[in-house]
N, C-alpha and C positions, 0 to 999 in steps of 0.2 A: 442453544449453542450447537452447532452443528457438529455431526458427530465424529469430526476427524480431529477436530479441537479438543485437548485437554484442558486448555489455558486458555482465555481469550481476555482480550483486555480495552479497555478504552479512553480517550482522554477528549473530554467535550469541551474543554477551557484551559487557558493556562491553570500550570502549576499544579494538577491531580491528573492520579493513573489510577481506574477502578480495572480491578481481575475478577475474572469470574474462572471459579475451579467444578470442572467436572470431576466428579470422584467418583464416577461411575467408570472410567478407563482405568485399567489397571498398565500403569507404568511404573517404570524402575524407577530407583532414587535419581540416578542418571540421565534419565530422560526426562523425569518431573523437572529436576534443575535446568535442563537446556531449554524446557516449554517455558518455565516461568522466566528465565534469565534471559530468551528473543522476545516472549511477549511485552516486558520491563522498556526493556532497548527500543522496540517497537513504538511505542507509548509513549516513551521520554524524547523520540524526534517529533512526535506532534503534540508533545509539550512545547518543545523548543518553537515550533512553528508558529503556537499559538501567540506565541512574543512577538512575532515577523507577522504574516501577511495571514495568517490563521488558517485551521482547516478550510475554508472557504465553504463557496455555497453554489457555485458552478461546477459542473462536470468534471471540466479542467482541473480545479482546484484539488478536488477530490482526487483525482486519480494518479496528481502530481503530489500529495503531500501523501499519500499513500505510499506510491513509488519507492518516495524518499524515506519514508519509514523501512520500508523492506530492504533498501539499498544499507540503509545504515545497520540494520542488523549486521550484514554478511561484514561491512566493515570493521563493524567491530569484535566478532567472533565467527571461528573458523564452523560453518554448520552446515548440512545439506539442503538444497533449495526447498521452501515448503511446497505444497500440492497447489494453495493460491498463487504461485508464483507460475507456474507452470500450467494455468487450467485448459488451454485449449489450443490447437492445432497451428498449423503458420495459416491456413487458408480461412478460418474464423476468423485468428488474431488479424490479420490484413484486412478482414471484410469489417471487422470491429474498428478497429483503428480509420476506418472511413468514414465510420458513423462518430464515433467522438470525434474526431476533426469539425466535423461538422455542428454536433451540439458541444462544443468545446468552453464556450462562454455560457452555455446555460444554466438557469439558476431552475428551470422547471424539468431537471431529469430525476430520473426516479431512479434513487441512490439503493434502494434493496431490491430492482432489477438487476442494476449493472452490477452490483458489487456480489451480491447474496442471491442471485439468480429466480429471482422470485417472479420473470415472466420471459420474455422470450429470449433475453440474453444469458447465456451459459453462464452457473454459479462460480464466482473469485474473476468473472472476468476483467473486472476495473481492478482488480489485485495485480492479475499480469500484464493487464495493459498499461499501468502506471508504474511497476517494474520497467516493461521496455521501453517505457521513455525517457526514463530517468538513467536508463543505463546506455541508451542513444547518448544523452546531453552530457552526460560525464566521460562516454569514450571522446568527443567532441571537444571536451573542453579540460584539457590534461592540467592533473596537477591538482584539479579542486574534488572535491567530496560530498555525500550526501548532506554531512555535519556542515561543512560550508556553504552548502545549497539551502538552509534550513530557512533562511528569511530573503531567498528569491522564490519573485512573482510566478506564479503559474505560468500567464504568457511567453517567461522564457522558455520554456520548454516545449511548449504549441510548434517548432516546426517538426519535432524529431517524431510525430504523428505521420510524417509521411512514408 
């Protein structure tokens, strides 16, 4: 678990949320409740997704049901952006955002590069590049929400990559 995580959490199939608890950070009652109660939130939209068109196994998929998970947090409680939300520059994020356009549909990208920074692309990058697309397509399309976006396809979100 990387070390900025107290909380992290996963959902590999409908219907279950696993947490893993570092207890080696020392945090307040306060902030233990807000890590586990966005990690939950987190979790429970790729639960829901997993109903609809599922985490996927493309790029795209990934980085849009990702999005949508981080979008729905903030929906549902008032929090400060996390660090994956924000991990890189506008001049990265624009040079990344050309390269996922590009492997957008692929099923052969290497998901603990882009996500977990484990070779040449900057760590939480797919965190904040599928934040800003999701947050493209919903200033786009007023009126709907992460929670409503839960069982649309990756593809609709593929142009706000540019």
């Amino acid at each position: 678990m990387p070390p900025a995580l107290a909380i992290s959490g996963s959902a590999f199939g409908p219907g279950r949320i696993d947490l893993g608890v570092d207890d080696r950070q020392a945090l307040s009652e306060d902030a233990l409740f807000g890590a586990v109660l966005r990690a939950v939130y987190h979790e429970f939209h790729h639960v829901l997704r997993w109903d609809g068109p599922g985490y996927g196994v493309r790029l795209g998929d990934a980085l849009v049901s990702e999005g949508l998970a981080q979008v729905f947090v903030h929906e549902v409680m008032t929090c400060p952006r996390e660090p994956w939300e924000q991990a890189l520059d506008e001049a990265t994020a624009t040079a990344l955002l050309r390269e996922a356009r590009a492997a957008f549909k692929s099923p052969d990208y290497d998901h603990a590069e882009w996500f977990f920074g484990t070779g040449q692309i900057p760590e939480w990058a797919g965190y904040t590049l599928g934040k800003t697309i999701v947050t493209r397509y919903l200033e786009q399309t007023p009126g709907t929400t992460a929670l409503a976006c839960a069982h649309v396809p990756a593809e609709a979100f593929a142009p706000y990559l540019e």
